[in-house]
C-alpha positions in Angstrom: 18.7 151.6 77.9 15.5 149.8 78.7 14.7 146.0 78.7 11.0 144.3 78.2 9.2 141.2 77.4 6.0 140.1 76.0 6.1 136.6 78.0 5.0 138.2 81.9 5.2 142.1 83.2 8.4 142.9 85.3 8.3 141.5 88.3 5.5 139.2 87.8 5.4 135.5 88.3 7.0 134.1 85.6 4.3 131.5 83.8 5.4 127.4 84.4 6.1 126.9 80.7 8.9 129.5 80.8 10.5 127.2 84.0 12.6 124.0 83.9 10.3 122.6 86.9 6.5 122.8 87.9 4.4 121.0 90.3 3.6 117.7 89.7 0.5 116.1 91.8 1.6 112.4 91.4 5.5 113.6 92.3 5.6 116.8 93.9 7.9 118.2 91.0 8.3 117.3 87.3 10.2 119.0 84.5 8.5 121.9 82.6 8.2 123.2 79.2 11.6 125.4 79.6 10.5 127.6 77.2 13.0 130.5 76.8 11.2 134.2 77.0 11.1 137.1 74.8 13.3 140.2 75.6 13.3 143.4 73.9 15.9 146.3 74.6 15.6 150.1 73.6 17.8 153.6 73.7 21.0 151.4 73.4 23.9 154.1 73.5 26.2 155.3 70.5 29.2 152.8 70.2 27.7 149.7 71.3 29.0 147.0 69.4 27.8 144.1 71.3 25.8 142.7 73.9 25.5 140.4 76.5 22.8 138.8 78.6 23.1 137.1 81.8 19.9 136.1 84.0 20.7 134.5 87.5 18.7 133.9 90.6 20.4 135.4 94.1 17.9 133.6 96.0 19.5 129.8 96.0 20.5 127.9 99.6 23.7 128.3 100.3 23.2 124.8 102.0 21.3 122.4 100.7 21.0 120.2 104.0 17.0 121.0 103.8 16.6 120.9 99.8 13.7 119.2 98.3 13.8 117.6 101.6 9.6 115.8 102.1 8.7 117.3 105.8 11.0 119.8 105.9 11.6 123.7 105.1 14.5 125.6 103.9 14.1 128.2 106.0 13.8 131.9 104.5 16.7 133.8 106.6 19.3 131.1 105.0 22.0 132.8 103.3 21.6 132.9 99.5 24.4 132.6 96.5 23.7 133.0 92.8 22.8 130.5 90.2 23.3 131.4 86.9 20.0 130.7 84.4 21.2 132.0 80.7 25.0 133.2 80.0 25.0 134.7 76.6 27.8 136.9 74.8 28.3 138.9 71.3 24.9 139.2 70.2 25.2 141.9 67.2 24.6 145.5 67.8 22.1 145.1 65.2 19.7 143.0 67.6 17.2 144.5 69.0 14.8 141.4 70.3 14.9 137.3 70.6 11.8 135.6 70.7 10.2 133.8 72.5 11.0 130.1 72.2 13.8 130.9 70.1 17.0 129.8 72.2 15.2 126.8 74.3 11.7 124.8 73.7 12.1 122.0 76.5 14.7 120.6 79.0 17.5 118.4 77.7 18.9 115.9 79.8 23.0 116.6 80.0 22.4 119.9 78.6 22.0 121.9 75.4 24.8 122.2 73.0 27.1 125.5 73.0 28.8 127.8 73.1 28.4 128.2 68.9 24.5 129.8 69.2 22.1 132.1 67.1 23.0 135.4 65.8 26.8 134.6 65.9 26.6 134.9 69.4 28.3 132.3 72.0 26.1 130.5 75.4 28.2 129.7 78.7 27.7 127.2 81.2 24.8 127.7 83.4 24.9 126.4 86.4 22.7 123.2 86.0 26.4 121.8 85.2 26.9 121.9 88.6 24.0 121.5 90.0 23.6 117.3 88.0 27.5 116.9 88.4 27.8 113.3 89.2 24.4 112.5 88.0 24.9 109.3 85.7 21.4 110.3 83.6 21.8 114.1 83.7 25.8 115.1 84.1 27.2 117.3 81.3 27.3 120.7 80.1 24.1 122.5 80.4 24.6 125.7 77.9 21.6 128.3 77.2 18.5 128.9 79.0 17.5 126.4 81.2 15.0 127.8 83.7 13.6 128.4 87.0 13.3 124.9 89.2 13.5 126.2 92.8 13.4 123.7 96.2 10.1 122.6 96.2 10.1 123.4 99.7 12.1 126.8 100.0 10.4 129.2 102.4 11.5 132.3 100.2 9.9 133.4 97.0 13.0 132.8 93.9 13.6 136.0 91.9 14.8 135.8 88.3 17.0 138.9 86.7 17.6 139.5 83.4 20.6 141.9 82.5 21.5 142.7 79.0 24.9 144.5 78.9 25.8 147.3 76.1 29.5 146.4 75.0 32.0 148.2 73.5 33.7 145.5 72.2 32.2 142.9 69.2 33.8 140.0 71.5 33.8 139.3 74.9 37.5 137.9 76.2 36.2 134.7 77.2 36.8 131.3 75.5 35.9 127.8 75.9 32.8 126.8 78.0 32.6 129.8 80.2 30.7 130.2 83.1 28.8 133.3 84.5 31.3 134.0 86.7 34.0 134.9 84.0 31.4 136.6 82.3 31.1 139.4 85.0 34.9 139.7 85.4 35.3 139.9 81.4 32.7 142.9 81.2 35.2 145.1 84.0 35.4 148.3 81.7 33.3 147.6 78.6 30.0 148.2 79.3 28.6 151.4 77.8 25.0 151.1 79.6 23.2 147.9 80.9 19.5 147.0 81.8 17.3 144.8 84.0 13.9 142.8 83.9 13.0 140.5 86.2 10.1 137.6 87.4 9.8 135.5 90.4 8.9 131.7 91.0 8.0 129.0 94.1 7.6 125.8 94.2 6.7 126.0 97.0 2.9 125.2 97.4 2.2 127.6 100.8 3.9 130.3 98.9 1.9 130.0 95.6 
């Protein structure tokens, strides 16, 4: 199976109006366009009767003691965890593409509805719920794409991976408002074939 995109090469730099943040010359940092990218998948196996996409960045501070912190730098050899971008389960084994713009076209304070989506398909949580838990402006449940918007002042360059699963069942075991985590423990034994594309991002203005 093979996964593309019209909206950057793999492994490129992924464009500011496909991220939740950009630099911002009066502030540092400001919200972007959040414009979700086009992806386009090929050679899918016989039997797939589902899919699912997850895109997370391994490449966030497992401390945030230094984050977004003016004068100082989270430093590259940090350990890293995952933060989970786009969770998105039982698109039709009839899809072969979503365009661009077509799940997200800007940032929504307190977070896009979900899970109900397009195509009959279902978005989880991504993890911008937990990220603006607390946050009297910006708490709530942040379903969907909602992009890159690394530390502005993270020594490490953030890489962005896009997996699309092929499923052998028409719906994934996982109810409610699920999270990326569930997602990957749901998939255990149905996936017929799976591919990845990928992009990175800084905000960080010695790396760009």
């Amino acid at each position: 199976m093979k996964l593309t995109s019209k909206s950057w090469p793999d492994g490129a730099r992924i464009p500011a109006r496909f991220a939740a943040g950009k630099p911002d010359p009066q502030s540092t940092v400001t919200f972007s366009d959040n414009v979700s990218p086009h992806l386009a998948w090929s050679d899918v196996p016989a039997g797939t009767k589902s899919f699912a996409l997850i895109c997370h960045d391994p490449d966030v501070p497992s401390r945030g003691d230094d984050v977004n912190q003016p004068g100082r730098e989270v430093p590259a050899d940090l350990p890293r965890v995952d933060f989970f971008h786009w969770v998105m389960v039982d698109l039709p084994s009839s899809l072969a593409e979503i365009a661009e713009g077509e799940f997200s076209r800007g940032f929504t304070a307190r977070g896009k509805p979900g899970p109900a989506t397009l195509h009959g398909a279902r978005h989880g949580l991504n993890d911008y719920t937990g990220w603006f838990a607390g946050d009297a402006h910006m708490g709530g449940q942040y379903h969907g794409w909602d992009g890159p918007f690394p530390p502005f002042n993270d020594a490490r360059l953030h890489h962005y991976v896009f997996t699309l699963y092929a499923l052998d069942v028409a719906r994934l075991p996982v109810e409610g408002s699920f999270t990326g985590a569930q997602v990957r423990e749901a998939l255990r034994g149905h996936v017929l074939a799976e591919a990845s594309f990928s992009g990175t991002y800084t905000l960080n203005s010695r790396l760009a």
